[in-house]
N, C-alpha and C positions, 0 to 999 in steps of 0.2 A: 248470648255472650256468657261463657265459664268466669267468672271472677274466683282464683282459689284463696286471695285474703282480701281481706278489709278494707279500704282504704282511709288510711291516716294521713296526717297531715307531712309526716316527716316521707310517706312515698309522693305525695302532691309538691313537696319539696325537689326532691333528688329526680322524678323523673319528668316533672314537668314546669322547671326552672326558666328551660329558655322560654315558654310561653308566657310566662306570667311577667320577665322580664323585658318580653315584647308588649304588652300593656301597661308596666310600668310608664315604659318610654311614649308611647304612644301620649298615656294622659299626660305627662310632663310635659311632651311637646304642645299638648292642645291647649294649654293652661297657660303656657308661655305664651302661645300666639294672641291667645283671649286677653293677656295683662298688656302686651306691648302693640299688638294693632287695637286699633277701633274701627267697629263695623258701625255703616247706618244705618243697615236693616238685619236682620238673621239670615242668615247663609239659608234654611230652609224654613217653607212653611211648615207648619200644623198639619196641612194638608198632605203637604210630601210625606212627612214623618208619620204620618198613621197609614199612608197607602203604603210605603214599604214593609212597614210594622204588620199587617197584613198581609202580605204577601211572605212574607217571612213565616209567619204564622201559619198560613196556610202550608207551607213546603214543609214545615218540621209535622202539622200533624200527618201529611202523609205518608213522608218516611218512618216518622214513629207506627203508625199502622203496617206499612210496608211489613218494619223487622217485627212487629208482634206478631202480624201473619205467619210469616216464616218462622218463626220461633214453636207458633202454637202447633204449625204442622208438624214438624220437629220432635214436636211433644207425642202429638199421635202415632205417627211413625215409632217412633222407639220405641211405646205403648204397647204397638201392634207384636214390635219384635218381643220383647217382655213376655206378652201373653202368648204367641206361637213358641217360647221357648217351655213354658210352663206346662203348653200341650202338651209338646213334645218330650220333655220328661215324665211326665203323666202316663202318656201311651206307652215310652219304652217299660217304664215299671210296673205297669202294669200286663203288658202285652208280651213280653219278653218271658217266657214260663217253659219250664219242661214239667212235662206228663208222666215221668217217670217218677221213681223216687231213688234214684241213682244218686247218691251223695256229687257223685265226682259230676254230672250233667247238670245242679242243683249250684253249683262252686261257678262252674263255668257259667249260668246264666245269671247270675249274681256279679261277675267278674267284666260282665258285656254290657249290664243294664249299668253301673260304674262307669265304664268307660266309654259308653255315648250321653250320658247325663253331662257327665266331666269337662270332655270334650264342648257341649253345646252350653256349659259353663264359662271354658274357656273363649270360646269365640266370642259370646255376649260380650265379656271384657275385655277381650282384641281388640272386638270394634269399636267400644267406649274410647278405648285407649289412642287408637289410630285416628278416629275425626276428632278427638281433643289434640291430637298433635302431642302425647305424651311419649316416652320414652322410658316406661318403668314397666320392661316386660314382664321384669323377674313375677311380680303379682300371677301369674299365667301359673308358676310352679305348682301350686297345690292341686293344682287340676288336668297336668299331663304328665307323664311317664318320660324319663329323664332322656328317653332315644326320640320321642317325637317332638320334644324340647327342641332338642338340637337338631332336627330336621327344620322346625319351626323357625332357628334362627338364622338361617340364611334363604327364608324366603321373603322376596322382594314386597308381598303383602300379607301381611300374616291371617288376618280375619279369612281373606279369599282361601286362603291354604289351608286353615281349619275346616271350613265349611267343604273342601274336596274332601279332605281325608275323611269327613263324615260320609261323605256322599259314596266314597268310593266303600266304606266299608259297610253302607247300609245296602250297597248293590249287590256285595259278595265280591267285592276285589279289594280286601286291603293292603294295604300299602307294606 
């Protein structure tokens, strides 16, 4: 789970009012009942109340393992993407060279190792942005070129559309 603040008492207030106000009622009512009936024996035993308690017990450490599982894989994954991206810049600037000493061939592969670094910059944080469910593409700016921007913004997935327009232009077909 992303939490991006804090939690205080004044959002434990405002967004979860009606809960706490359904336990208010809840104890009020059970406090009533307990002053104006009288019981001859206890509603439950000892017995009941620790075999529930347990069973209770057991279901939450599951699920809490469940979501740590999936979190931790989560973690890997992203890891993996992280370090394929660090190859992958690695190899373009390095790998990326003219043999020449042509200024203007020297501009141009300077200009390429740029704009596939950039590019698999941007996608890293497309994707952050899309599985958080965020909406602040503008961030993307420092890292594309003002026309594939606005290519970028009328596609239906953005990560997937970066990672073509990589593809296509590490094939020899760009876009």
């Amino acid at each position: 789970m992303i939490i991006e603040h804090s939690t205080t008492g004044l959002w434990v207030l405002r967004d979860g009012w009606p809960r706490i106000l359904g336990v208010i009622l809840i104890v009020i009512a059970v406090e009533a009942i307990n002053d104006y009936v009288r019981f001859d024996r206890p509603a439950l035993s000892i017995a009941a109340v620790g075999l529930v308690v347990t069973a209770i017990s057991i279901f939450l450490v599951f699920r809490v393992g469940e979501a740590y599982s999936r979190w931790w894989e989560a973690r890997g994954l992203w890891g993996n993407i992280v370090n394929a991206s660090r190859r992958f810049g690695r190899q373009v600037t390095t790998l990326i060279e003219t043999p020449t000493d042509d200024e203007g061939a020297r501009a141009e592969a300077a200009a390429l190792r740029r704009e596939l670094v950039h590019r698999q910059l941007a996608w890293v944080n497309a994707l952050r942005l899309s599985l958080r469910g965020q909406d602040r593409w503008e961030e993307l700016a420092p890292f594309l070129d003002p026309t594939e921007r606005t290519a970028l913004s009328s596609a239906a997935n953005r990560p997937t559309r970066l990672l073509q327009t990589q593809a296509d232009y590490e094939s020899g077909r760009p876009d």
